[in-house]
N, C-alpha and C positions, 0 to 999 in steps of 0.2 A: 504494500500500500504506500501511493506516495503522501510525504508530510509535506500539504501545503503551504505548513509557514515559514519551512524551509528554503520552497521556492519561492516564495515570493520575498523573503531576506535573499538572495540568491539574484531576485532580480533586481533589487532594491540596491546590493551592494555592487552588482555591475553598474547601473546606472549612475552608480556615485562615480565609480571608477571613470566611467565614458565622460561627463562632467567636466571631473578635474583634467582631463588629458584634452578636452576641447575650451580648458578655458580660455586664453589667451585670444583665440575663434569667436569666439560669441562676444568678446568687444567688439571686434572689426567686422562680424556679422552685423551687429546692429547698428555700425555705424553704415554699412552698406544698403541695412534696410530703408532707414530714414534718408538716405538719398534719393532712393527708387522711389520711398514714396512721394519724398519734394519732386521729383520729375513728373510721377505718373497722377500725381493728383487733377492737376490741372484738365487735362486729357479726358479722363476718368469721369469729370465734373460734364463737361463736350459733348464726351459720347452720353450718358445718360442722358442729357437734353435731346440729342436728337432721338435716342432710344423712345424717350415719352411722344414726343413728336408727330414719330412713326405708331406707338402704340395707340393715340388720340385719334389717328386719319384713318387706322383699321378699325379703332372700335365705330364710328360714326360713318365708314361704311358698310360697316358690317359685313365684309368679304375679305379672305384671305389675298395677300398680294403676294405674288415671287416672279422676282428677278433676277435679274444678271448677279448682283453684289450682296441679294439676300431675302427672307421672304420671313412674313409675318404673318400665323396664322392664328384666325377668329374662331374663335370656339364660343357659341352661342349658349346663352343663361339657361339655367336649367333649375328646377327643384330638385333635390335631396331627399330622397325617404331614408330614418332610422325606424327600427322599430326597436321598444323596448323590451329585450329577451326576458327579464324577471316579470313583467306584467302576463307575456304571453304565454309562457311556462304556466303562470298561476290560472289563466281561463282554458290551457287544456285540460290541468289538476281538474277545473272544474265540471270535468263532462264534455268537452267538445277537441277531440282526438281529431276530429277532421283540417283541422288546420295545420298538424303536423305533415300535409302531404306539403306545403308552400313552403318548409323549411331544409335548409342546407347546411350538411355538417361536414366539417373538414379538421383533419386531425392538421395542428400544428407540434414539429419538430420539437423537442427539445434545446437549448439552447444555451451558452456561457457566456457572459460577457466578462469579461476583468479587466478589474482598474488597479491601480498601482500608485499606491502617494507617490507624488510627483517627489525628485532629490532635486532643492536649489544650489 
């Protein structure tokens, strides 16, 4: 049986290791970052203007456009149905089994996610 606290001290103390071996890196990382984004900010500001622009002249035609440099498409408003599984579980309890022919069941996976305190 593996001991998970092992691994994840295991991962925790590589993580430290990787850290200190990239420090030096991660000043001039971030001084790399904050240039890019003094460049790209500007730009960035540009294009989402025309992005809305474009999204404004689709939605008030109401028709998808594609072209040579790019295409924007309209997906028309819809309603949403949820229905409430514990209400309807409780009116088949009650006598009316025929409503379980409209229901779909689907096995989901099982699943792990992990997280790992971050090392500063």
């Amino acid at each position: 049986m593996t001991d998970i606290e092992a691994e994840f001290a295991a991962i925790r103390s590589l993580k430290q290791a990787m850290y200190e071996e990239l420090g030096e890196y991660k000043a001039l990382r971030q001084e790399l970052e904050a240039k890019i984004r003094e460049i790209m900010d500007p730009f960035v500001e540009e294009i989402q203007a025309h992005e809305e622009n474009i999204r404004n002249a689709v939605l008030m035609q109401e028709k998808s456009y594609k072209g040579n440099l790019g295409k924007a498409t309209f997906r028309k408003g819809y309603p949403r149905y949820t229905w409430d599984n514990k209400a309807l579980e409780g009116y088949v309890a009650a006598g009316h089994e025929e409503i379980l022919q409209f229901r779909k069941e689907t096995f989901v996976q099982p699943a792990v996610s992990i997280s790992v305190e971050e090392v500063i």
